[in-house]
C-alpha positions, 0 to 999 in steps of 0.5 A: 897809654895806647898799650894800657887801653889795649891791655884793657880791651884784650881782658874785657874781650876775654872775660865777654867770651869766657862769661858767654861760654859760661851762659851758654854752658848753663843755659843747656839744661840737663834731660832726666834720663833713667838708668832703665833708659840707658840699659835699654838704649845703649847695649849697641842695639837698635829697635826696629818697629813696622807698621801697617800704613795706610797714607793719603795721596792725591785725594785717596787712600794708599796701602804701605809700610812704614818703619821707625829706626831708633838708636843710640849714637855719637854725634858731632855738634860741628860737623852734625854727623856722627862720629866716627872718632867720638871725643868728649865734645861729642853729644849723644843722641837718638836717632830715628829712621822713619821710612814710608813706602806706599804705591801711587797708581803706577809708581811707588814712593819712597821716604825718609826723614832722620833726626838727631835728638840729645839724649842728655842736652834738652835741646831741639834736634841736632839735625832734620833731613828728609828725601822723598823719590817716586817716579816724578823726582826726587826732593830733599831738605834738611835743617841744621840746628846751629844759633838759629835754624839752617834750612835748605831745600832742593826740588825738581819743581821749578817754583821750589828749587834751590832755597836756603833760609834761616828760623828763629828756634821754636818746636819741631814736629819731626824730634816728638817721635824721639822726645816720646822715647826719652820722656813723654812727660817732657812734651811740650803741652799747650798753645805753641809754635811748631814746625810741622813734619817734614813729610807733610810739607813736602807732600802738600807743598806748603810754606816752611814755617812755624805754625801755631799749634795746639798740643794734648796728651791724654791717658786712655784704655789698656796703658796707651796714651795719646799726644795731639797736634791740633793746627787749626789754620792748616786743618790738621790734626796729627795723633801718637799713640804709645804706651805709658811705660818704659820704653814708650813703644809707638803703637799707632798714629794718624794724621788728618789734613785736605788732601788732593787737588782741586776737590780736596778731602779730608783724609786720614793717614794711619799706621799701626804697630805690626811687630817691634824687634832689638837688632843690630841690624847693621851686621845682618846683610846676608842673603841669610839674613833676610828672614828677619826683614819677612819676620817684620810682615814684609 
């Protein structure tokens, strides 16, 4: 009897397993993603874009660059970094550098975010991380997306320091850039939750939290649209400009928040397209090579 109740437990335990699998499995829909994306995106090349950056630090208006990184890559949905043996449990995303570089007074900034955006999956990013270095310190923080997600954050200021903490999943501001380039007409639109930027929360120091947000797209003048993210209760307001046919260029993008100390302004961030290239920028690292990072307004 004992042998016969186990038998039973092992099979019923089995089939729980092989039915969650089979949910999980159907639960992941597949992107649309055309041919016209995959001839672009996967010629092993990427698309390097600079902008004109004008960023808004400590209540005033900052000259830069930025710079926006896109490719194609394999990446490890256990590990949730790419692959250097892909295998076919592997998932195939699109990844994006997005680099500000601006001067504060005396010291200059410097920052990063990455994300990790699957191309064929419709699910959020795999993985956010973002650093920031200027002449103070230096911070970091990533998200993991795993069955919830998995933050930590690490700081030089001692009421940050050292934090891990969990989300339910909801929308994340810093994969929009790559859900652009996949397919616009998948933005999320409406009344939503979303996380805002990762440079935004680090730059204004607030809680990491989803915030209620309302999000437009509109088409405007000369092939451009306009995807917003109004969050009223933080007094932002972000914009995306890019153009309505493939591949989605970004051609500019604002952002507008209080910035400064006691006597907080409202401010706007702007950067503006300034040239957009295809490289495989990682074979070009000679002494000869720097011309291609003059020819991108540097």
């Amino acid at each position: 009897m004992k042998l016969k109740t186990t038998i039973i437990c092992t099979i019923a335990a089995f089939c729980f397993s092989a039915c969650s699998k089979s949910q999980n499995s159907i639960a992941i829909e597949k992107r649309n993603v055309s041919e016209e994306f995959k001839k672009y995106w996967y010629n092993g090349e990427a698309e390097i874009s600079s902008y004109q950056l004008t960023q808004a630090r400590y209540g005033e208006l900052r000259d830069g660059k930025a710079v926006m990184i896109f490719v194609t890559e394999p990446f490890s949905r256990t590990k949730l970094v790419k692959s250097d043996s892909p295998t076919e449990k592997d998932v195939s995303v699109l990844k994006l550098n997005f680099t500000k570089n601006f001067v504060t007074g005396i010291y200059p900034y410097s920052m990063i975010t990455s994300s990790f955006l699957p191309v064929y999956e419709n699910e959020h990013a795999m993985k956010i991380s973002t650093s920031i270095q200027e002449w103070c310190g230096h911070v970091f923080m990533q998200l993991e997306n795993r069955n919830e997600f998995e933050l930590q954050m690490h700081s030089y200021f001692e009421s940050e320091g050292e934090q891990k903490f969990k989300l339910k999943k909801d929308h994340l501001e810093d994969e929009i850039w790559s859900l652009i380039r996949i397919n616009p007409e998948k933005l999320p639109i409406g009344k939503i939750k979303m996380l805002p930027s990762f440079f935004y929360l680090r730059l204004t120091h607030q809680k990491i939290e989803m915030q209620n947000v309302v999000a437009t797209k509109e088409n405007l003048e000369n092939n451009i649209s306009c995807y917003t993210l109004d969050y009223k209760d933080l007094q932002r307001n972000v914009k995306i400009y890019f153009e309505n046919n493939f591949p989605y260029r970004i051609v500019k993008f604002e952002e507008t928040y209080p910035d400064g100390f006691a006597s907080k302004k409202m401010l706007t961030t702007t950067a503006i397209l300034i040239k957009n290239i295809r490289s495989d920028y990682w074979k070009k690292n000679g002494v000869i090579d720097e011309k291609f990072y003059k020819d991108l307004g540097f």
